[in-house]
N, C-alpha and C positions, 0 to 999 in steps of 0.2 A: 504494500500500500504506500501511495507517495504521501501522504495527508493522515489525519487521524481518521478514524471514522467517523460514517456519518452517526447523527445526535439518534437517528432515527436506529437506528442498532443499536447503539450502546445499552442499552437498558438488556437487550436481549444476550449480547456478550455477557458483558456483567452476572445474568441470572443464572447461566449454565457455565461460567469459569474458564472463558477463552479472552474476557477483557485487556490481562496484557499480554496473551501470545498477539492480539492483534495492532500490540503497541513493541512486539519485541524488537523488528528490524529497526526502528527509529533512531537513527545514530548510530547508528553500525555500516564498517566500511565490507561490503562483500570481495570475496578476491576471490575474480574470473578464471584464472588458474587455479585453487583449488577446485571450483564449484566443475569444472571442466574434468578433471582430474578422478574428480568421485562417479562422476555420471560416466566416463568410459570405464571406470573399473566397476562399476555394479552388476551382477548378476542375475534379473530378475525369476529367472528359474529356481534358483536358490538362495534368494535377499541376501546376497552376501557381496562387500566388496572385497577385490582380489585385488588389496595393494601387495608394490614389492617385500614389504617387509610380512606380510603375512593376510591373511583374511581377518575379518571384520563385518560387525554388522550389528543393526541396532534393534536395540533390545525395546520394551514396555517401559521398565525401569531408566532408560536413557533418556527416553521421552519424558516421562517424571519429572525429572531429576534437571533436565536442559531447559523445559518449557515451563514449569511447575502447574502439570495439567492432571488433576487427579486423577488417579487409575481406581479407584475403588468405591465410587461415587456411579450415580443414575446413568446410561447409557443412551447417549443421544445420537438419533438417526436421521434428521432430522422432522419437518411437522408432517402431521400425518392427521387431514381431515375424512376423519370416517370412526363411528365406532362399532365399527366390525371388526374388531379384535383378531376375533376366529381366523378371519381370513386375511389378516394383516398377516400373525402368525403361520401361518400356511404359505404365504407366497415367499416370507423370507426363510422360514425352515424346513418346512415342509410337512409340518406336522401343527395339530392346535392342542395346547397345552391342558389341561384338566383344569387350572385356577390362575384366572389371567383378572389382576386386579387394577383398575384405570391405565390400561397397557402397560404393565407389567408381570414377570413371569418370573420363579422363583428359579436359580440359576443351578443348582438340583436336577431340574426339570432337561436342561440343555446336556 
């Protein structure tokens, strides 16, 4: 993003916890040549990058830890006007859950 966001989002960053990943790049100088350098060595068959010094690749915990984006928190997909749950669940699992409560499913269950 060249600008902050707009006023019209922010309330909705803010409410599911992506407010400063969407302030992270701001003042940060990116270098071309790494960003170059990761994209030929990536993998996508195996997420893995194959630099010289060895393989590498990014973990849940790295994203954590880099972005400070909780991992153990409500899972967002995001809006979803319908409450047909049943069939929510169905086309992204393949299966409908036994107890699906305000589109939620107990992680058990998956």
């Amino acid at each position: 993003m060249s600008g902050p966001p707009s006023p019209l989002i922010e309330i909705y960053l803010r409410e599911v916890g992506f407010w400063h990943v969407a302030n992270i790049s701001r003042g940060c100088k990116l270098d071309p040549k790494l960003i170059s350098e990761l994209i030929e060595s990536w993998r996508p068959e195996t997420h893995i990058f194959h630099l010289s010094c060895g393989e590498c690749t990014i973990t849940l915990e790295d994203v954590q830890l880099q972005l400070g984006l909780p991992v153990d928190g409500s899972i967002l997909i995001g809006s979803v006007q319908s409450a047909d749950w049943g069939a929510i669940c169905y086309d992204f699992l393949g299966a409908i859950p036994d107890n699906i409560y305000r589109g939620r499913i107990e992680m058990g269950w998956l």
